[in-house]
N, C-alpha and C positions, 0 to 999 in steps of 0.2 A: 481374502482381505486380511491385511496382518497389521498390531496396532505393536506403539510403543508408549516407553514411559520414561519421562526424563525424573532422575533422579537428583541431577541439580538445576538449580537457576541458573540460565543462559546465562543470566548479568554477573549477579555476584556469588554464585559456582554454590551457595548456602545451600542446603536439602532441607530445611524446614517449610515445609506450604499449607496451605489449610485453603480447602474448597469456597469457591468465589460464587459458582453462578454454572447452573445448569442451562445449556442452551440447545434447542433444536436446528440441526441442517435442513431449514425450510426449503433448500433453493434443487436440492438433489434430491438426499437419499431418506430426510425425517428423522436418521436417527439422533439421541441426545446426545452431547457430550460435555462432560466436566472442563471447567475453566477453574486452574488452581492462582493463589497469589501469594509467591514468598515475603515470609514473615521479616526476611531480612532488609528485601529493600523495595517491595512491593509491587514486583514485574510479575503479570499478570500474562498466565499463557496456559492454552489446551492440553491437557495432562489425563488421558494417555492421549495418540491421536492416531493414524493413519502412518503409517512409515513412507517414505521416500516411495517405494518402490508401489505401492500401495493408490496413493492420494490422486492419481490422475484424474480416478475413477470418481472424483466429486468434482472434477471441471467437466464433463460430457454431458450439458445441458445448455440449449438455447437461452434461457436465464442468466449465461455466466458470459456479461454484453461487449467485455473484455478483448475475450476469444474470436466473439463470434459476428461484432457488428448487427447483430438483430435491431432491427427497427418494430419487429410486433409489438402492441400496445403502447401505453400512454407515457409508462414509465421509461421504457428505452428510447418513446422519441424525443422525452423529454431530455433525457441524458446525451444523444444525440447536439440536439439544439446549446445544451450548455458546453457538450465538449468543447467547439467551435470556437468559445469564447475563452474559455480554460487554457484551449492551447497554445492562443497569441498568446497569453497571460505569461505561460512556463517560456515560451522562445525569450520574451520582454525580462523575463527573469535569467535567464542565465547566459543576456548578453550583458546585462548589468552587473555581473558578478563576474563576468569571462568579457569583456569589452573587444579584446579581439578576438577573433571567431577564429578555431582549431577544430581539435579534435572532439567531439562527443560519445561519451557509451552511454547506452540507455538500457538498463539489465533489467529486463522482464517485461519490452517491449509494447507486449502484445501484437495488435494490429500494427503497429506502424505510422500513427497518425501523428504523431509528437516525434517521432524522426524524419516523418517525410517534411514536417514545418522546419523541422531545423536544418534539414537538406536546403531549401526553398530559399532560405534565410541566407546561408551561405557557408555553413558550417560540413565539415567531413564527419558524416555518422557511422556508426557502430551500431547494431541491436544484436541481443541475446534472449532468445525468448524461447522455452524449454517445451510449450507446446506445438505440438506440430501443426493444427490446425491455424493459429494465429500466429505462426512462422512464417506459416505459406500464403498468409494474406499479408504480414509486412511486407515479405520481399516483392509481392506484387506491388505494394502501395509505395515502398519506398526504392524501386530500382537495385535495390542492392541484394548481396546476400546475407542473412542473418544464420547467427549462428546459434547451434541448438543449447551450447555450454560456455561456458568462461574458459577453457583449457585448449578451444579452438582459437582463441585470441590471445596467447599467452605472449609477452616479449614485447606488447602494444601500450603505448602510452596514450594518455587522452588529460585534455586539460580539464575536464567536465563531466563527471559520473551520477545519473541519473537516477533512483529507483520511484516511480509513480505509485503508492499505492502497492509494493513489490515486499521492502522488506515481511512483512506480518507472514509471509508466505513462505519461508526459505529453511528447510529443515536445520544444515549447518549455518545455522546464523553467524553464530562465530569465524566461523574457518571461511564463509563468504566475503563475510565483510573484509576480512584481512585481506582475500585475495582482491577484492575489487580496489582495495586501496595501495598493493604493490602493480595496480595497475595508472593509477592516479598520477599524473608531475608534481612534484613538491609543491607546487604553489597552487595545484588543479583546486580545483571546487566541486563538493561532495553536496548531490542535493537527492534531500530522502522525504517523503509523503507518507502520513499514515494516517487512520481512524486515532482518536484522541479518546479514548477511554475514560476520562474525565470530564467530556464534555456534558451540555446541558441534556441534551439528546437522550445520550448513552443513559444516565440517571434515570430520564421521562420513562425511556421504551426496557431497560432492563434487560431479560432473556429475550427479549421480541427485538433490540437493538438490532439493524439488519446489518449493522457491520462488525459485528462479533464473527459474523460467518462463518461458521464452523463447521466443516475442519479448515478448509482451507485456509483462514488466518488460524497462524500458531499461534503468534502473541499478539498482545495487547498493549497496546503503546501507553503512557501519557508521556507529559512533559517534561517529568520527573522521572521517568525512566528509558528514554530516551537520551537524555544525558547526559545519564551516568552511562549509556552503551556508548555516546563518541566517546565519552570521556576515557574508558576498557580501552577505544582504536586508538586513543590520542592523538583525538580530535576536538580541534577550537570551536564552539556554535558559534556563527556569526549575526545568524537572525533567523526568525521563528515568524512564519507567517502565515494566515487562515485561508483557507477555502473553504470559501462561506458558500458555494452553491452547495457542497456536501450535505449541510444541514438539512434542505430540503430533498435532496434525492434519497436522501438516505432516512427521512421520514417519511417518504414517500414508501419506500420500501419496508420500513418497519410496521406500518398502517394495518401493509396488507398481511404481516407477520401476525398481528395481532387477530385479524377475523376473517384473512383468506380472501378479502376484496378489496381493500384500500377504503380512503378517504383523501379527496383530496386536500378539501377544505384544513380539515386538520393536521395535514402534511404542511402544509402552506403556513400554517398559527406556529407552528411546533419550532418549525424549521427556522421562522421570525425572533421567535423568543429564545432559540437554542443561541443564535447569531449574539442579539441584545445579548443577553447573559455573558457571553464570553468578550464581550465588547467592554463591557463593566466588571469582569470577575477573570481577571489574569489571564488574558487569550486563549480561554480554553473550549476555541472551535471544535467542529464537530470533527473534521481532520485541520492536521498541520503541515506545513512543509518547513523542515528543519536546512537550514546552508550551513557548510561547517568547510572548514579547513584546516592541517596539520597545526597542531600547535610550536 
């Protein structure tokens, strides 16, 4: 296992950081790892962490529902039942924002289940999803082939570029992002999901937050610093919108972070009051999905 250490901030390139929050990889391997926060503009990421070459080895777990479609226990079928509903939700969003239906990339895929809606829909999909195991169940799910890198799709235009839940994940953040966006039409539409680090949740649960996930998420999003990264792409934010089931799945998960069995009852209160709060305190859900477009 080999680790690294980013000596500047992704965002604004500063080397000054002071240690945030120590957090356990409950979902794999247990070990701890450091969550730094630059003092300059407050982007908050895993420092040191797993290298590129390295990090696989903390998605080969039934746990990670992503991958792998598991339906065992309460939690996954719950996430299940909510996908469902989530992913008319995303189609209904980025016909509103792309009204005639083109091209789609959806980078980091996973399974397939929000490309094969946008197949259904009527759009021409695209997916790139870098594991091989939920590679091989897109392409089943969605007829087509996906591919395992961005450089297999190179010269391809799409009016509509998707990351679910994706960016927090991507070692070159930087050098991604640029490429996904010499991939984008001038007028495409950039639509990106992440945990919200400032949310009610995040606060409640702390190190037990289950979506600090670490290693696997690098960084840590907020609102504020999220927009200072389109802002690095030179990119316009159009609108900033909540997924509110987050709140609850992801108390749900934090629960059992805290005593190794869950609650539901209090997944459910948490999850309520995580929503309220950010409904009255600057939409600061438990995740966001950011739309943005060239300036």
């Amino acid at each position: 296992m080999s680790y690294e250490r980013l000596e500047n901030c992704p965002i604004c390139g500063k080397d000054d950081f002071k240690n945030f929050l120590v957090v356990t990889d409950n979902a794999v391997s247990k070990e701890s790892f450091v969550l730094v926060e630059c003092e300059n503009c407050s982007f908050k990421f895993t420092n040191p962490r797993p290298d590129a070459a390295s990090i696989g080895a903390y998605y080969e777990s039934e746990e990670y529902i992503s991958h792998t479609n598991t339906k065992s226990g309460i939690i996954n079928r719950a996430y299940h039942v909510v996908r469902s509903i989530t992913t008319k939700q995303k189609v209904e969003l980025i016909n509103r924002h792309a009204p005639t239906k083109g091209t789609i990339l959806d980078y980091g895929c996973g399974t397939g289940v929000f490309l094969s809606a946008c197949k259904k829909d009527g759009w021409e999909i695209r997916g790139v999803e870098p594991n091989e195991k939920a590679r091989k169940a897109s392409s089943e799910e969605t007829g087509e082939i996906v591919a395992s890198e961005l450089q297999q799709i190179s010269g391809e235009k799409f009016d509509v570029i998707t990351l679910w839940h994706v960016l927090e994940h991507i070692h070159t953040l930087n050098e991604t992002m640029a490429e996904l966006l010499s991939l984008l039409h001038e007028d495409g539409t950039l639509i990106v999901a992440v945990p919200n680090a400032d949310s009610h949740d995040a606060q409640q649960y702390k190190e037990n937050w289950a979506a600090y996930d670490v290693p696997r998420h690098l960084y840590h999003f907020t609102q504020g610093t999220m927009k200072r990264f389109l802002k690095k792409h030179k990119m316009k934010l159009e609108e900033v919108l909540p997924m509110k089931f987050d709140a609850y799945y992801v108390s749900m998960l934090s629960e059992k972070h805290k005593d190794g069995k869950g609650n539901m009852i209090n997944s459910v209160v948490n999850g309520f009051k995580s929503n309220s709060y950010a409904e009255k305190n600057g939409n600061d859900y438990s995740s966001l999905i950011f739309v943005a477009k060239r300036k």
